[in-house]
One Martini backbone bead per residue (centre of mass of N, CA, C, O) as a GRO file, in nm:
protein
  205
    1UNK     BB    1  -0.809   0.857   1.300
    2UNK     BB    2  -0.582   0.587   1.215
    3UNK     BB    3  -0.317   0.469   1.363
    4UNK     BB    4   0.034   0.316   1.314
    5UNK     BB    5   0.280   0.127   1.438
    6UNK     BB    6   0.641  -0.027   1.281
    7UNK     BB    7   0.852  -0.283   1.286
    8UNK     BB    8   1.205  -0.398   1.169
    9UNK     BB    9   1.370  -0.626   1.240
   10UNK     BB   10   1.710  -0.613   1.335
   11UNK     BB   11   2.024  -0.575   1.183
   12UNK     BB   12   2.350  -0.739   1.143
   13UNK     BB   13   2.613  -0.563   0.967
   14UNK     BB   14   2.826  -0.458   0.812
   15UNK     BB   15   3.035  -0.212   0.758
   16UNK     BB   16   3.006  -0.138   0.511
   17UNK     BB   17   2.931   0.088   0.283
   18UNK     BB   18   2.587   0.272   0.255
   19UNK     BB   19   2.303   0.363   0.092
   20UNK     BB   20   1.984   0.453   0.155
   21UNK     BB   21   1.638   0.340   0.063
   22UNK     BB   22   1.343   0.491  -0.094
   23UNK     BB   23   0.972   0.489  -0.169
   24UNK     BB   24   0.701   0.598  -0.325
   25UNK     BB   25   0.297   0.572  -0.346
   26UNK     BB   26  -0.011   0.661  -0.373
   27UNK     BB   27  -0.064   0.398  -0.606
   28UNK     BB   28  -0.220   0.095  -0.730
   29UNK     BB   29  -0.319  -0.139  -1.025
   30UNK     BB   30  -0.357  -0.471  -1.114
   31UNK     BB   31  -0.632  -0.583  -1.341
   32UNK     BB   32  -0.834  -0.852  -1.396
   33UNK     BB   33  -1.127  -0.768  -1.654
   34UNK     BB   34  -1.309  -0.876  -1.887
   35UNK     BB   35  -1.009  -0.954  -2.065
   36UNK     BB   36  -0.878  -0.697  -1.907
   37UNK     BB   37  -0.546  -0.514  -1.833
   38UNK     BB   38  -0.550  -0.312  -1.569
   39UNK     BB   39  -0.299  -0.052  -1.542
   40UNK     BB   40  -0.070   0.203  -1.359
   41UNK     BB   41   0.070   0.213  -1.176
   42UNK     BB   42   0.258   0.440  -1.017
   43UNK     BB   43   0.180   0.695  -0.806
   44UNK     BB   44   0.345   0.938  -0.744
   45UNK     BB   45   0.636   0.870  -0.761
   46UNK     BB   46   0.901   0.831  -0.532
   47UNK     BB   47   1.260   0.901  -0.436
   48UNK     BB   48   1.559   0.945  -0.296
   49UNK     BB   49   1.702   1.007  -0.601
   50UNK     BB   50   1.437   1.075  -0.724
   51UNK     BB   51   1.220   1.200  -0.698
   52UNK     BB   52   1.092   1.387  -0.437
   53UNK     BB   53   0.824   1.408  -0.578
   54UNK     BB   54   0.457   1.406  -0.592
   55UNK     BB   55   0.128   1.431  -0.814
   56UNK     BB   56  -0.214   1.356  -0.819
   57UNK     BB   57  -0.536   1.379  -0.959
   58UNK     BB   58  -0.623   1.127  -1.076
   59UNK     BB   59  -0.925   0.876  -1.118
   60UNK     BB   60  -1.066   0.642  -1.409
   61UNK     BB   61  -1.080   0.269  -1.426
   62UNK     BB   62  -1.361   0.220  -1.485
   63UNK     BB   63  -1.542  -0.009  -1.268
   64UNK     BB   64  -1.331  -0.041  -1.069
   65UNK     BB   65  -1.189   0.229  -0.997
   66UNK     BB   66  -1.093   0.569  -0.769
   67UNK     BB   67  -0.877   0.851  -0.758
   68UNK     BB   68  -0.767   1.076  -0.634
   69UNK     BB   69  -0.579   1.263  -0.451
   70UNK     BB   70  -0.210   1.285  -0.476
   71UNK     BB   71   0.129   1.254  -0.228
   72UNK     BB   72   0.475   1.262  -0.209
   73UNK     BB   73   0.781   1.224   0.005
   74UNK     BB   74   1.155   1.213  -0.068
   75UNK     BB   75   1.466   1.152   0.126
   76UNK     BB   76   1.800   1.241   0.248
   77UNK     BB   77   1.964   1.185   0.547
   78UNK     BB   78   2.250   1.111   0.536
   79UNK     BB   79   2.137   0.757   0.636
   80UNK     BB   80   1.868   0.891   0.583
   81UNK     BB   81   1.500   0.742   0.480
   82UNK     BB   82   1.244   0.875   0.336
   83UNK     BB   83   0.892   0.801   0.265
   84UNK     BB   84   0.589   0.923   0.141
   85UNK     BB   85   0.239   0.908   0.176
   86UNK     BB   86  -0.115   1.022  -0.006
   87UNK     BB   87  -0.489   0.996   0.010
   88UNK     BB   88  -0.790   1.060  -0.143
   89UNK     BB   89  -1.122   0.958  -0.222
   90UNK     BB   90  -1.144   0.685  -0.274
   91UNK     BB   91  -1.322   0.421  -0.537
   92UNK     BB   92  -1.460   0.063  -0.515
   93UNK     BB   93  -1.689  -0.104  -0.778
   94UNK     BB   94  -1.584  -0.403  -0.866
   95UNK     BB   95  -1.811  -0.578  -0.648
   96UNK     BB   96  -2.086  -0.484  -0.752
   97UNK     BB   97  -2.143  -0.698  -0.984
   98UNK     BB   98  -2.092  -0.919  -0.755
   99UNK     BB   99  -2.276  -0.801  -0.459
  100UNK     BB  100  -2.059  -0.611  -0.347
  101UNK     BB  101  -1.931  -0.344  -0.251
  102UNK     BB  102  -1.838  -0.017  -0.202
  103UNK     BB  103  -1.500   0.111  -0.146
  104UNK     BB  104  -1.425   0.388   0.086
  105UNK     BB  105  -1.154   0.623   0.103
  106UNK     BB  106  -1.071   0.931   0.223
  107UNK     BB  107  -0.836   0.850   0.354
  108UNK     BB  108  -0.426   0.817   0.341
  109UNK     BB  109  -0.117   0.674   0.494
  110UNK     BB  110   0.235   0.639   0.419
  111UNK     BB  111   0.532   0.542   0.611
  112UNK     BB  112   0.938   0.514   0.619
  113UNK     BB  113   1.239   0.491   0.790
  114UNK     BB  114   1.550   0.479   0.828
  115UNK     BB  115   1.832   0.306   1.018
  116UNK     BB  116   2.098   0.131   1.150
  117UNK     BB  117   1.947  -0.114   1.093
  118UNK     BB  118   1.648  -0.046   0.967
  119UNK     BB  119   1.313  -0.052   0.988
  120UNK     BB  120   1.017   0.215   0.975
  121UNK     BB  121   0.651   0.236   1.032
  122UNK     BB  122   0.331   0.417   0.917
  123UNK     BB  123  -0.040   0.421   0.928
  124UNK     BB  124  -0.331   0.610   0.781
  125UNK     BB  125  -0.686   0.561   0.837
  126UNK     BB  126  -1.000   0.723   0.675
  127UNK     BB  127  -1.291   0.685   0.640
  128UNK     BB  128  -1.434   0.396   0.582
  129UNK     BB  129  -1.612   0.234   0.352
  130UNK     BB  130  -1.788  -0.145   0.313
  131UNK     BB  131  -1.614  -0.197   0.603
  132UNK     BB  132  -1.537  -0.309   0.905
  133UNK     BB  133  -1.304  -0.137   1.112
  134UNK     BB  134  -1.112  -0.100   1.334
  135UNK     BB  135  -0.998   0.097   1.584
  136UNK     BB  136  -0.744  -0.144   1.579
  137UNK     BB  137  -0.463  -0.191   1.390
  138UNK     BB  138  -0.320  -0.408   1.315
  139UNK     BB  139  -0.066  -0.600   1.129
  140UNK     BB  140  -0.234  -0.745   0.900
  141UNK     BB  141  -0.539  -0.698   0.860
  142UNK     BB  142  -0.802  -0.902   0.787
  143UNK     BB  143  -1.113  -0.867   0.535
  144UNK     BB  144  -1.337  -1.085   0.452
  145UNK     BB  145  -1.563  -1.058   0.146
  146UNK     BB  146  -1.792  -1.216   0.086
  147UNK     BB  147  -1.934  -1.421  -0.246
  148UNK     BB  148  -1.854  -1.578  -0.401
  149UNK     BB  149  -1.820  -1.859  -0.537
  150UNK     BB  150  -1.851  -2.127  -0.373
  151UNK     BB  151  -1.759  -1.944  -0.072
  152UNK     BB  152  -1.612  -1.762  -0.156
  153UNK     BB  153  -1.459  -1.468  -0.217
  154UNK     BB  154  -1.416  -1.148  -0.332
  155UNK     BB  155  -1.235  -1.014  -0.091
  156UNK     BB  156  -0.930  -0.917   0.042
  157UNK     BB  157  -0.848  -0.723   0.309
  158UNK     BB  158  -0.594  -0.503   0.395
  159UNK     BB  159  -0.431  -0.370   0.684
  160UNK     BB  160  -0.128  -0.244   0.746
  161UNK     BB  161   0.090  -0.371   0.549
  162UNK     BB  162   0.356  -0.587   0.626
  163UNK     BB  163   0.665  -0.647   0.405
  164UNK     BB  164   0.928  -0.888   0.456
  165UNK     BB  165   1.200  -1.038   0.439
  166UNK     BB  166   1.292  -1.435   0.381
  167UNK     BB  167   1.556  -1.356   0.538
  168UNK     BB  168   1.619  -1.043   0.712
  169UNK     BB  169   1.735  -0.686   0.601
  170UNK     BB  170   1.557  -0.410   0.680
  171UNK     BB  171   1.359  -0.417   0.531
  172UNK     BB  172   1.043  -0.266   0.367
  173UNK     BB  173   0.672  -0.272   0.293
  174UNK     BB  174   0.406  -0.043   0.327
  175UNK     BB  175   0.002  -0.059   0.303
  176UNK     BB  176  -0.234   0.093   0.407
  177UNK     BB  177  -0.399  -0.064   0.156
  178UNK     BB  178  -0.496  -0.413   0.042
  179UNK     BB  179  -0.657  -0.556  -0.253
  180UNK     BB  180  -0.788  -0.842  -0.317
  181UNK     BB  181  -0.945  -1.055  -0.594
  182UNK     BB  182  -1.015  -1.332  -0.572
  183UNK     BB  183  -0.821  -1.548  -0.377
  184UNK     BB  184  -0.965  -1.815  -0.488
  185UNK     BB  185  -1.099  -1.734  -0.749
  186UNK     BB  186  -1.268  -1.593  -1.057
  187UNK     BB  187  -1.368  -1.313  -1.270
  188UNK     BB  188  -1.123  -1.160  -1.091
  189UNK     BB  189  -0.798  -1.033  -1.075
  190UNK     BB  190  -0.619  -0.847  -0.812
  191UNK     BB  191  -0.467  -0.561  -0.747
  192UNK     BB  192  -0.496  -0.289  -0.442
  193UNK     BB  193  -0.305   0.023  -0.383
  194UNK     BB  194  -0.282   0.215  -0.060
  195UNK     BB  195  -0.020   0.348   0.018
  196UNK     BB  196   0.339   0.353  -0.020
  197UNK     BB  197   0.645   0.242   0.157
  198UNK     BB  198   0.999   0.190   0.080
  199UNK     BB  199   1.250   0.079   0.281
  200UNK     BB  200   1.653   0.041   0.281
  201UNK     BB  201   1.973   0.046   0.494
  202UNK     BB  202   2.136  -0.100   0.265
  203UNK     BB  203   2.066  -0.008  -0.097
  204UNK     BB  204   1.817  -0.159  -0.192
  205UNK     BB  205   1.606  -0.082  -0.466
   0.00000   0.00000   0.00000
């Protein structure tokens, strides 16, 4: 099992009362594939306010990818939010028909928790299958699978990514792993995300 842990860079703001949110979702699909828009939404998605848990027992999207089954868990104490996502048996067959490998993730989990300044997260990511995953992961670590048109990708594999908005406000969204499909152009486009958790310890929704 691969564990990271990120921090989001701390930020000084006014006294004013404020709430802390966060959110999870054990996944989500949203492909345009053979002019056909698949969208899954979030899988099993929880909030601070509610609803505090789900789970889902997964699926399959056409010859897109399947998901196993996933659990949310989200709440609040005093002024900290937390939220946490996993899921189990993950299996992306979408780039098999155009001869790049088929993606499998055993397990994976995102979470990440407000503090006084800002927040931090961590993702756990175990026996994935179809691509050389390093032993340790940095944030934000890509991995491109050749073979699209004229040299292009097939898709860009992120682990560990970690997005904070530009200039910073103490929030993140961290995903255990996030598929992008052709992003340089092809026969298909969109994204595919595994464990997603998001804080702001500011109130921003």
């Amino acid at each position: 099992m691969l564990a990271v842990t990120t921090l989001a860079a701390p930020l000084l703001v006014a006294a004013a009362p404020v709430t802390s949110t966060g959110w999870a979702s054990s996944g989500s699909l949203d492909v345009l594939l053979d002019n056909e828009h698949v969208v899954t939404g979030e899988l099993a998605k929880c909030t601070a306010d509610g609803p505090y848990g789900d789970r889902t027992p997964g699926g399959a999207t056409g010859d897109i990818a399947t998901f196993g089954t996933g659990e949310t868990g989200c709440g609040r104490t005093g002024d900290v939010s937390v939220a946490q996502a996993s899921g189990h048996r993950f299996e992306a067959t979408v780039l098999k028909r155009f001869g790049g490998p088929v993606l499998t993730v055993r397990t994976y989990s995102a979470k990440c928790a407000t503090n006084a300044t800002g927040s931090g997260g961590e993702v756990s990511i175990g026996a994935v299958e179809g691509i050389a995953v390093p032993a340790q992961i940095p944030p934000n670590d890509r991995i491109v699978i050749p073979g699209g048109p004229a040299g292009t990708a097939l898709a860009t594999v992120i682990l560990n990514e970690t997005v904070t908005p530009q200039p910073p406000d103490g929030s993140m969204v961290t995903h255990a792993l996030h598929i992008v499909l052709f992003p340089q152009g092809g026969p298909a486009s969109g994204d595919i995300y595994l464990g997603t958790a998001a804080c702001d310890p500011f109130g921003k929704k």
